[in-house]
C-alpha positions in Angstrom: 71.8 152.6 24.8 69.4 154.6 22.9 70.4 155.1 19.2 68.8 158.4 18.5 70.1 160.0 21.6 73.5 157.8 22.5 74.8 160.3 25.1 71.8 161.2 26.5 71.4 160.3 30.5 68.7 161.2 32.7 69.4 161.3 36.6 66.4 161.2 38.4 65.0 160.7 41.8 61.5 161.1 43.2 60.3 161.2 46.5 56.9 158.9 47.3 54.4 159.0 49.9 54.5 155.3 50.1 56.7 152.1 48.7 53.7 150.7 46.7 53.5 153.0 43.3 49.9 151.7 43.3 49.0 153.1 46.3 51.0 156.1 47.2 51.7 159.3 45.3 55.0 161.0 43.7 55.5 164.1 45.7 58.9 165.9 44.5 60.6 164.8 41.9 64.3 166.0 39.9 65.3 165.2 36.9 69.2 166.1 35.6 69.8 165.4 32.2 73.1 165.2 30.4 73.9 165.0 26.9 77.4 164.3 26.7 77.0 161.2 29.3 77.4 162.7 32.5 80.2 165.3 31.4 78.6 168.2 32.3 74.3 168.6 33.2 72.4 170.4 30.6 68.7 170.6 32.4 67.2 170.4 35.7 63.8 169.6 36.3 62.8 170.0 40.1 59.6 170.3 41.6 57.2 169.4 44.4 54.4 167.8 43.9 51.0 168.4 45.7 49.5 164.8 46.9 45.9 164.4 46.0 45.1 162.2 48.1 47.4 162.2 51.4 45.1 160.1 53.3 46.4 157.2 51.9 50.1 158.3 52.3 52.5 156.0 55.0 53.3 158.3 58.0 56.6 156.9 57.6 57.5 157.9 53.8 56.3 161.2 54.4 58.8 161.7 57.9 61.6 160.4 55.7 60.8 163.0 52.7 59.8 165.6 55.3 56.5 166.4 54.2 54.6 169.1 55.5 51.8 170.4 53.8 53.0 174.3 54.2 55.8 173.3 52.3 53.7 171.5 49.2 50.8 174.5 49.0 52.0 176.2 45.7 53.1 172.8 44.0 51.5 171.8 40.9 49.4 168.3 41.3 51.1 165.0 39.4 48.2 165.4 36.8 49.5 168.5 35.4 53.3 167.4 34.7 52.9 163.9 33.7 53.1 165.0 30.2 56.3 167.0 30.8 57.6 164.5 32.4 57.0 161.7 30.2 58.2 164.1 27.3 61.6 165.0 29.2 62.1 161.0 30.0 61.3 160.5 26.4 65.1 159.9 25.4 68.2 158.6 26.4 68.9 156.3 29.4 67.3 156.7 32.7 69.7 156.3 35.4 68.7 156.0 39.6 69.7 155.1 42.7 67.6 152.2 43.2 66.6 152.1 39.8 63.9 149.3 40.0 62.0 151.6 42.5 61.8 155.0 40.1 61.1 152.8 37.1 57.9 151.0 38.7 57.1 154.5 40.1 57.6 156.1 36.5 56.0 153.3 34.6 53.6 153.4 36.7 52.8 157.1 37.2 53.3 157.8 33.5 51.0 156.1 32.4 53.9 153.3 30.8 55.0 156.3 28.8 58.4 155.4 30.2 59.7 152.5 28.5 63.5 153.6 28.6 66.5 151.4 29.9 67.4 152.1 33.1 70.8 152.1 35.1 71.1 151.8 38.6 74.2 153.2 40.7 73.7 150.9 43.0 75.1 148.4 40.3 78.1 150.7 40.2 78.8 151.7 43.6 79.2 147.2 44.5 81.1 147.1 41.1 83.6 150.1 41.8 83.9 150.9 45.2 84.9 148.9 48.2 81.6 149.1 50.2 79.1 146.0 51.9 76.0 148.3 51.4 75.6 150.8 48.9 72.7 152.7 50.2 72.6 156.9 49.7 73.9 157.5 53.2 76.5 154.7 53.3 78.0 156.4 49.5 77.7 159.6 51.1 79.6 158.3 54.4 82.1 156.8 52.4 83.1 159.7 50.3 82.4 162.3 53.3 79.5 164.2 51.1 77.1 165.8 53.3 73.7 164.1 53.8 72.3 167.6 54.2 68.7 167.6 52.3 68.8 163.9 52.5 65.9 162.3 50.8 65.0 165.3 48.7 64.7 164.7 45.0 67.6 167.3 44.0 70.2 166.6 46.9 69.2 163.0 46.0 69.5 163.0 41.9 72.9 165.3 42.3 74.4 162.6 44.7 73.3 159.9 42.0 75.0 162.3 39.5 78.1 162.6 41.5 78.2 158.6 42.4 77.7 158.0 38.1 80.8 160.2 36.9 83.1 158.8 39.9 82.3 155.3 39.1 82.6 156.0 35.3 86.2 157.2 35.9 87.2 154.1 37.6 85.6 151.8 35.3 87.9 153.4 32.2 90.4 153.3 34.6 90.0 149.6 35.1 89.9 149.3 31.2 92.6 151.5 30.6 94.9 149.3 32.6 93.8 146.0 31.2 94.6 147.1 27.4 
């Protein structure tokens, strides 16, 4: 836990134009932060971003993220919110579904600004709830959220957010019960 900022949690989610951070781009991305870990969300950060160079996107990532280029026209380019990104990851804990994908993304696209600890609900979700998979859809079929939006950064990061505070609860329930 960071010591300057113990409460501090960042939910993020971005979606890519490809699975290899060193060849594909970052094209939306959300970021909820919390300072009173998880209890309530302070900030949102939520934009599109404009890929530079789409040619080398996977037809496939951009289906799943539904990217059409109407839809990206007025976004701002990665290169001219890397630094307010990097400054709003600057603190606290960094928390993802799939966390080992946004932190090569991030460390990556940040220039390795992003040093942060990261936690992964996917760690959560096997240790709390009684699932075999613990993708996005399976936690939202599970707890009948609706997969509306699926695979956008903010329906995405909310969902992360929701999956945090619920598996928080029963892990101090857990603890509760054992003292």
């Amino acid at each position: 836990m960071d010591l300057e900022n113990p409460h501090t949690i960042h939910f993020v989610d971005l979606e890519t134009t490809h699975l290899d951070p060193t060849q594909g781009e970052i094209i939306e991305i959300c970021i909820l932060t919390s300072h009173d870990w998880g209890k309530t969300i302070d900030d949102i950060y939520c934009t599109k971003i404009k890929p530079v160079q789409i040619e080398t996107a996977d037809p496939v990532a951009l289906t799943v993220n539904g990217y059409n280029e109407s839809d990206w026209v007025d976004a701002p380019v990665w290169s001219d919110i890397s630094d307010h990104v990097s400054a709003l990851l600057s603190d606290g804990i960094i928390c993802a579904h799939n966390a080992i994908f946004e932190s090569q993304w991030l460390k990556h696209h940040c220039n390795s600004a992003i040093t942060r600890k990261f936690m992964c609900t996917i760690t959560l979700a096997y240790t709390c709830l009684p699932l075999k998979w613990a993708s996005m859809s399976a936690i939202r079929k599970h707890f009948d959220w609706s997969a509306e939006n699926a695979h956008t950064a903010a329906a995405d990061a909310y969902d992360c957010y929701r999956l945090f505070v619920i598996c928080m609860s029963r892990l101090d329930s857990i603890k509760e019960s054992k003292l």
